[in-house]
Each structure stands twice: as structure tokens, then as C-alpha cells.
N, CA, C and O atoms as a GROMACS GRO file, in nm:
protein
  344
    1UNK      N    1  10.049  16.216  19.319
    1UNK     CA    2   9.924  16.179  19.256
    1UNK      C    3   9.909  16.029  19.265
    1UNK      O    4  10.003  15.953  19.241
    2UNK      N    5   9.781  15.984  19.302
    2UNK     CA    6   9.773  15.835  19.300
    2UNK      C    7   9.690  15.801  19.226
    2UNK      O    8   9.578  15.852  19.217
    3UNK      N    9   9.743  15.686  19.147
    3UNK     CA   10   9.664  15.595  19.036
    3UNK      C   11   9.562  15.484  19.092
    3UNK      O   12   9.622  15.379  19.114
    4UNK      N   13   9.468  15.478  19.111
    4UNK     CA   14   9.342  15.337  19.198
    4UNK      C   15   9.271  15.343  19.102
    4UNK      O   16   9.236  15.442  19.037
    5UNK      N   17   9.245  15.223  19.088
    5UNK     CA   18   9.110  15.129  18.962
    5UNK      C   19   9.001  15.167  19.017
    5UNK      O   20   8.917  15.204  18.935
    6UNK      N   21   8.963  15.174  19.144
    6UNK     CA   22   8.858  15.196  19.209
    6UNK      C   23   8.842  15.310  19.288
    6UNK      O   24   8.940  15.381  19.307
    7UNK      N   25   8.740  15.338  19.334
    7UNK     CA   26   8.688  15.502  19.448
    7UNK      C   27   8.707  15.424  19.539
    7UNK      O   28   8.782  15.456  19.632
    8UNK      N   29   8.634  15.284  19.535
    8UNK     CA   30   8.640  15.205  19.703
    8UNK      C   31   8.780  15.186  19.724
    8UNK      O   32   8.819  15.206  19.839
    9UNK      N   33   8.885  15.142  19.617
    9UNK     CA   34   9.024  15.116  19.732
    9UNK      C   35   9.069  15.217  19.720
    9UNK      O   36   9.172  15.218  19.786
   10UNK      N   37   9.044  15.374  19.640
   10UNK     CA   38   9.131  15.494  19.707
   10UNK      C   39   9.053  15.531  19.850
   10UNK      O   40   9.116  15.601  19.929
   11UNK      N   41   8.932  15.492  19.885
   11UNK     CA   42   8.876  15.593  20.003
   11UNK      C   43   8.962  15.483  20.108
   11UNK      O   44   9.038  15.532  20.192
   12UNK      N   45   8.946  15.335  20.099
   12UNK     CA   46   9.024  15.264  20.198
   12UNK      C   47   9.196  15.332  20.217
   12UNK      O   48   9.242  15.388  20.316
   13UNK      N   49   9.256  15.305  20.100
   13UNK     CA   50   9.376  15.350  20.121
   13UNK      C   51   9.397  15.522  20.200
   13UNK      O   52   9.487  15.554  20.277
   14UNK      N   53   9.292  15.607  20.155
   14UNK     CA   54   9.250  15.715  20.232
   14UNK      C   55   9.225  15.712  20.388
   14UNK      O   56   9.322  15.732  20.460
   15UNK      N   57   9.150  15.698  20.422
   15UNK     CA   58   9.119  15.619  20.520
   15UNK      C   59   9.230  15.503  20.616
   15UNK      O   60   9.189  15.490  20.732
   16UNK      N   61   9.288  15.468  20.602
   16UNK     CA   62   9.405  15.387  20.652
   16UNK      C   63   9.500  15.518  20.676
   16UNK      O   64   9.561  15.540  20.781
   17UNK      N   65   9.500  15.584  20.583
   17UNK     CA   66   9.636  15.696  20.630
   17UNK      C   67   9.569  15.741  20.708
   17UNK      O   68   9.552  15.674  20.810
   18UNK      N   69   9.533  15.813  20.702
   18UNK     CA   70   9.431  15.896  20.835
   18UNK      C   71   9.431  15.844  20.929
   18UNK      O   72   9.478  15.902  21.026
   19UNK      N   73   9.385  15.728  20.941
   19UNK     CA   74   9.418  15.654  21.080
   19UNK      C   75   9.525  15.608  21.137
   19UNK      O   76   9.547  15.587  21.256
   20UNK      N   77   9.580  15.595  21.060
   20UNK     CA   78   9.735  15.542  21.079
   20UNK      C   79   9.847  15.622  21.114
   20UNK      O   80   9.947  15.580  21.174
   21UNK      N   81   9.824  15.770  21.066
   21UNK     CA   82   9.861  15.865  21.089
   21UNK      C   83   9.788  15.993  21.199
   21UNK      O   84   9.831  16.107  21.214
   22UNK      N   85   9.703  15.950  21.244
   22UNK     CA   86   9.596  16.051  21.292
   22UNK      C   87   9.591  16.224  21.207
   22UNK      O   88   9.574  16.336  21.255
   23UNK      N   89   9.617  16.172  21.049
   23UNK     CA   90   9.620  16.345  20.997
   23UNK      C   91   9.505  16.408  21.010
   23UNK      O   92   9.408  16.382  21.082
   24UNK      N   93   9.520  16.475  20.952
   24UNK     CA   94   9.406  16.579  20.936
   24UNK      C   95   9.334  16.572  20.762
   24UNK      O   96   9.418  16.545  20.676
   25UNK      N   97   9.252  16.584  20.734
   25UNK     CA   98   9.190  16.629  20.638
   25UNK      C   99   9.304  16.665  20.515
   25UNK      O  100   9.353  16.606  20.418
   26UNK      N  101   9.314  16.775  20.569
   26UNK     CA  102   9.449  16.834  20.448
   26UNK      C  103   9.554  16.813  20.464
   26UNK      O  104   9.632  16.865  20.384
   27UNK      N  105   9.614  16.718  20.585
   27UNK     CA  106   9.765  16.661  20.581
   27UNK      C  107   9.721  16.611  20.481
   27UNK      O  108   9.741  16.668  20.373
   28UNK      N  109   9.648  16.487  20.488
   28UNK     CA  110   9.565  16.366  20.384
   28UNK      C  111   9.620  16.370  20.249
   28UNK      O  112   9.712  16.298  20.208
   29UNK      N  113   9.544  16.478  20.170
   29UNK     CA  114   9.503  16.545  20.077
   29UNK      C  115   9.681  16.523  20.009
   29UNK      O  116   9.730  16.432  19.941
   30UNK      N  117   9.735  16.635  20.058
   30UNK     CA  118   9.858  16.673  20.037
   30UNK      C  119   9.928  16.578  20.042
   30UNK      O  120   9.977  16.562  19.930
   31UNK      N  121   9.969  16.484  20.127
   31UNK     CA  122  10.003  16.337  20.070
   31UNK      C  123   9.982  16.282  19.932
   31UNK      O  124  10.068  16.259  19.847
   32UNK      N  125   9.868  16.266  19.926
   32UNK     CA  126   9.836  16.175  19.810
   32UNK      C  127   9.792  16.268  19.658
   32UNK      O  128   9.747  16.216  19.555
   33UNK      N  129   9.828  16.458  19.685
   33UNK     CA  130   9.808  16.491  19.550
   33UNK      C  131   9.696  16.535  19.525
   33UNK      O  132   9.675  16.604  19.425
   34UNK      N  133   9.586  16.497  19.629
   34UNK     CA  134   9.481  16.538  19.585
   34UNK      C  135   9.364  16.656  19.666
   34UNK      O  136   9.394  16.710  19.773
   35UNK      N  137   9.239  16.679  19.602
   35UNK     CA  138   9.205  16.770  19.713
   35UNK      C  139   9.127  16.744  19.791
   35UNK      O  140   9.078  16.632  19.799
   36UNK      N  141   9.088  16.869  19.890
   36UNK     CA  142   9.070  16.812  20.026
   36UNK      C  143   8.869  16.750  20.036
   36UNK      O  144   8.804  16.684  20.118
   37UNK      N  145   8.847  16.794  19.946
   37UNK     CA  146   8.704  16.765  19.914
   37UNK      C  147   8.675  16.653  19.828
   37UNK      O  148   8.556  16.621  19.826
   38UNK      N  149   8.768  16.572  19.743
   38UNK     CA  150   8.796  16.411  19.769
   38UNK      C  151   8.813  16.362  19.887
   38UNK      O  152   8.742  16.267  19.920
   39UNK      N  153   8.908  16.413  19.977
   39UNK     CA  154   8.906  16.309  20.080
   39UNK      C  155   8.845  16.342  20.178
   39UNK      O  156   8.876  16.269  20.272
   40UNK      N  157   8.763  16.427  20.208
   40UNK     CA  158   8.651  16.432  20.281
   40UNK      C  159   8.502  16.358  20.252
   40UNK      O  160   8.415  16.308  20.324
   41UNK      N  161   8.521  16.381  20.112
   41UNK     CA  162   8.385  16.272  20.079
   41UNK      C  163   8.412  16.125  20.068
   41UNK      O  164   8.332  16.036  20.098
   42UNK      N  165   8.507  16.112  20.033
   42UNK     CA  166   8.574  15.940  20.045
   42UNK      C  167   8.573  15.883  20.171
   42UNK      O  168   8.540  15.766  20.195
   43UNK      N  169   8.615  15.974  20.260
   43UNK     CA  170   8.642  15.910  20.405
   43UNK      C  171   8.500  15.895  20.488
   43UNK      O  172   8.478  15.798  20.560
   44UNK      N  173   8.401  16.011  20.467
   44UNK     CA  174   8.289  16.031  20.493
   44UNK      C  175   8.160  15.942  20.450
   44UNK      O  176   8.084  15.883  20.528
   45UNK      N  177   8.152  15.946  20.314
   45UNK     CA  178   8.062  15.888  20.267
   45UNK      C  179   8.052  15.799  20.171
   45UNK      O  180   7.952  15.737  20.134
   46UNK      N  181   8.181  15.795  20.124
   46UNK     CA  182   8.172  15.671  20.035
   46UNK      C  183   8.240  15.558  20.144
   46UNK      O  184   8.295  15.470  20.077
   47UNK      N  185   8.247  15.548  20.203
   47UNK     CA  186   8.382  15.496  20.301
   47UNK      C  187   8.290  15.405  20.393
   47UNK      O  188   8.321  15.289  20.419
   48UNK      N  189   8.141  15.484  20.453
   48UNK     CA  190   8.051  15.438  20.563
   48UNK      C  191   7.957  15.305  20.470
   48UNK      O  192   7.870  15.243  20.530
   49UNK      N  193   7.994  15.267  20.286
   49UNK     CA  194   7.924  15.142  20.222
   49UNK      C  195   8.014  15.062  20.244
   49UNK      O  196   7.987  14.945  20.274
   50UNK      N  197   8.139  15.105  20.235
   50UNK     CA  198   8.253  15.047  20.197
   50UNK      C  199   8.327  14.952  20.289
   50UNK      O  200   8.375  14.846  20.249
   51UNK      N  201   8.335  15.002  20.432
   51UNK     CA  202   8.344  14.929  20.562
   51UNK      C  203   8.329  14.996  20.620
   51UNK      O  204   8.372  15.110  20.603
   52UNK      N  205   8.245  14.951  20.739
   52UNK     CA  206   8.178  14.998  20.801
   52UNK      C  207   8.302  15.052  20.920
   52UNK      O  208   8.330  15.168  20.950
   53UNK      N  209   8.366  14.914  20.978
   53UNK     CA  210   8.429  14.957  21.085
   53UNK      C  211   8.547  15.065  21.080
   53UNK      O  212   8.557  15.136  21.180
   54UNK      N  213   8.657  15.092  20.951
   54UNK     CA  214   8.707  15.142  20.926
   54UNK      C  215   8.649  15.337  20.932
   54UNK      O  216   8.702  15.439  20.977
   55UNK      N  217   8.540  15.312  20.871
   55UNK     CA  218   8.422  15.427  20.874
   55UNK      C  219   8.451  15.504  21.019
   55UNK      O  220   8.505  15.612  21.042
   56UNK      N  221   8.387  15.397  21.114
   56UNK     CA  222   8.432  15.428  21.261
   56UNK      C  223   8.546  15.486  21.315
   56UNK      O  224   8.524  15.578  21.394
   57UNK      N  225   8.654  15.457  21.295
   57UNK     CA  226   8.768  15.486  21.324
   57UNK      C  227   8.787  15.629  21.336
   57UNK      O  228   8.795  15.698  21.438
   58UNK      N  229   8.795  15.676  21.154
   58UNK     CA  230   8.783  15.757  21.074
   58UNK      C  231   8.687  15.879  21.133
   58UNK      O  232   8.716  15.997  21.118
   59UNK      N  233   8.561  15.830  21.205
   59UNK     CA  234   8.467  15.927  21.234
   59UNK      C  235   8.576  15.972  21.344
   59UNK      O  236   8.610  16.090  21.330
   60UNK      N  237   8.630  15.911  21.436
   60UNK     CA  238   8.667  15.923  21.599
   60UNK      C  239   8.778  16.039  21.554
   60UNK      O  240   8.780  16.151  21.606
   61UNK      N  241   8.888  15.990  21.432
   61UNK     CA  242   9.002  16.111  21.398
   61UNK      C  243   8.932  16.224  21.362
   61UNK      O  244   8.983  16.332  21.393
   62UNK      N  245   8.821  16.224  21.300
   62UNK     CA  246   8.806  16.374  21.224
   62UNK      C  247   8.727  16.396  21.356
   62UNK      O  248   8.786  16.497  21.394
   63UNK      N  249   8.643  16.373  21.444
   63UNK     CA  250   8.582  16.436  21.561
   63UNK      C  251   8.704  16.479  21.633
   63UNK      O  252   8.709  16.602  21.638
   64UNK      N  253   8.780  16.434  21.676
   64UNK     CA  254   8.907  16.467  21.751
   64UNK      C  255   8.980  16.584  21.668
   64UNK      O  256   9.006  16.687  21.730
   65UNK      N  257   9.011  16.577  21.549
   65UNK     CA  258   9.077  16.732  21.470
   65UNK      C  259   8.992  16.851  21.494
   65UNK      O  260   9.039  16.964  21.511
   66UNK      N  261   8.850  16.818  21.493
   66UNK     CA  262   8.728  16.884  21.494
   66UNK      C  263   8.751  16.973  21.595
   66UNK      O  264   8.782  17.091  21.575
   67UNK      N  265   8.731  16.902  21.746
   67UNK     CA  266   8.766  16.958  21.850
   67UNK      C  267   8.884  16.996  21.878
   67UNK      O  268   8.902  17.053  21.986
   68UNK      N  269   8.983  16.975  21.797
   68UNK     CA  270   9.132  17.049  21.840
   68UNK      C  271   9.144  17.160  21.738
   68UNK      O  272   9.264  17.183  21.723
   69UNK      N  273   9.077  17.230  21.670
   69UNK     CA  274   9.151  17.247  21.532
   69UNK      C  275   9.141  17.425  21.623
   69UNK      O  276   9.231  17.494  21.574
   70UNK      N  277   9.080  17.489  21.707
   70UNK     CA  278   9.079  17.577  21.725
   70UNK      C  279   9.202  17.597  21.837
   70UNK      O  280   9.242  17.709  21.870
   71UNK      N  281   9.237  17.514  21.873
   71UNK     CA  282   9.444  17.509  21.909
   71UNK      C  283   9.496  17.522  21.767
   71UNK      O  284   9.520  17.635  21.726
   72UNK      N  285   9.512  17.440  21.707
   72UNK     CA  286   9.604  17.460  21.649
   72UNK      C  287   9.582  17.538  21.563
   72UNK      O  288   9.661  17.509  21.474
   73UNK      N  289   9.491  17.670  21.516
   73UNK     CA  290   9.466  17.794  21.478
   73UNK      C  291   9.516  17.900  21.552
   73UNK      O  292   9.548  18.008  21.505
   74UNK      N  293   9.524  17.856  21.710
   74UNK     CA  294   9.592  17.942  21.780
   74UNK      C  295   9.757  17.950  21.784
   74UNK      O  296   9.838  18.041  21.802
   75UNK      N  297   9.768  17.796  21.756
   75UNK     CA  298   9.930  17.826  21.753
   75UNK      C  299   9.987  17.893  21.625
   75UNK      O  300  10.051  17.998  21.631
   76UNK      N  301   9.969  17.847  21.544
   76UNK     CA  302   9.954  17.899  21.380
   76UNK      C  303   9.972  18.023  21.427
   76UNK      O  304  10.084  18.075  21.423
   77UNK      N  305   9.862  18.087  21.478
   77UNK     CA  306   9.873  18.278  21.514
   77UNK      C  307  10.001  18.293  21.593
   77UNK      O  308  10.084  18.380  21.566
   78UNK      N  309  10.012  18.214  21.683
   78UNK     CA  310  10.119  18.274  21.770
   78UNK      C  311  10.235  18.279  21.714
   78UNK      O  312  10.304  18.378  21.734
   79UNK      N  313  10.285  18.171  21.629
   79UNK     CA  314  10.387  18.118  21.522
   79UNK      C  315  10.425  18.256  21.443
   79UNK      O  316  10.522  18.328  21.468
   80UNK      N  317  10.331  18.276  21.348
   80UNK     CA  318  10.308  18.388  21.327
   80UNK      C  319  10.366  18.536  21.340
   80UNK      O  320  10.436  18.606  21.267
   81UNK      N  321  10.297  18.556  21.483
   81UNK     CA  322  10.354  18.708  21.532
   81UNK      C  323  10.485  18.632  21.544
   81UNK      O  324  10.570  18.638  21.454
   82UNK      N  325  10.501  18.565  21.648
   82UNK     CA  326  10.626  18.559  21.677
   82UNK      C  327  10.739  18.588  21.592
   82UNK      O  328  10.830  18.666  21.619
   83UNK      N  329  10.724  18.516  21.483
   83UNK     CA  330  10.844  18.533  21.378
   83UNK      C  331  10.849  18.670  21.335
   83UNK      O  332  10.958  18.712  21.296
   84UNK      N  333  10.749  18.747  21.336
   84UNK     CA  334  10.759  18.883  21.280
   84UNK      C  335  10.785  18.987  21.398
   84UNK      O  336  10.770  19.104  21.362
   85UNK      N  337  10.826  18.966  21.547
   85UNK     CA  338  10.857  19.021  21.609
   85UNK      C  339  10.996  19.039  21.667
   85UNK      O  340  11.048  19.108  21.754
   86UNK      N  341  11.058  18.883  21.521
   86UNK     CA  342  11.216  18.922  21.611
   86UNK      C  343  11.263  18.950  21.510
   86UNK      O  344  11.380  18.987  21.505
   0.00000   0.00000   0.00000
């Protein structure tokens, strides 16, 4: 759980992991304790007053999970059977 005085330095500190880490949404979340619909709106929209360029970044990781996320739904499945087939 994280303690911030402010929304603006949790969405930055939000935001920095994400990038820093290239997570995902709910790696994010799970890090810091919280849920995933805080840090989707933090990173999203409170984030694009807050700095702009950071904003940017941020857009480029979640477009990139965006477009991968239906891999790694597939591996998840395969993961899955697999374990229940041996």
C-alpha cells in the first residue's frame, strides 16, 4: 500500500514504474497495493495535466500491452492445458 500527499505524485510515481518497467496495467496495480482502475485513470488522465511528456511514454507502453495482450492470453492457455496434461 502506498502513502502520497498528492494524486499528482502517486500518478507520476505510477507512471515511472510502468515505464521503467514496461508493466502492464495490473503488474502496476499489484505492486503498489492498489487497483487496477486507479492506475489506469492516473496514468491516463490525470497524468496527460500533470506532464505531458511522461503522459507520452506511458501512452506508447499501454498501446504496446494493448497489442500484445492477445499473446500473452494465449500463452496463459497453453500454460494451462499443459500443466493439466502431465
Amino acid at each position: 500500500m502506498i502513502y502520497i500527499t498528492s494524486d499528482k505524485e502517486r500518478c507520476i510515481l505510477l507512471a515511472t514504474y510502468l515505464v521503467e518497467h514496461k508493466a502492464t496495467v495490473r503488474a502496476t496495480a499489484a505492486q503498489f497495493g492498489i487497483s487496477k482502475s486507479t492506475v489506469h485513470k492516473d496514468v491516463t488522465h490525470t497524468l496527460r495535466y500533470v506532464n505531458r511528456g511522461l503522459y507520452k511514454e506511458v501512452k506508447e507502453v499501454l498501446d504496446r500491452n494493448k497489442n500484445e495482450r492477445h499473446l500473452r492470453g494465449g500463452e496463459a492457455t497453453r500454460r494451462k492445458y499443459m500443466a493439466g496434461n502431465q
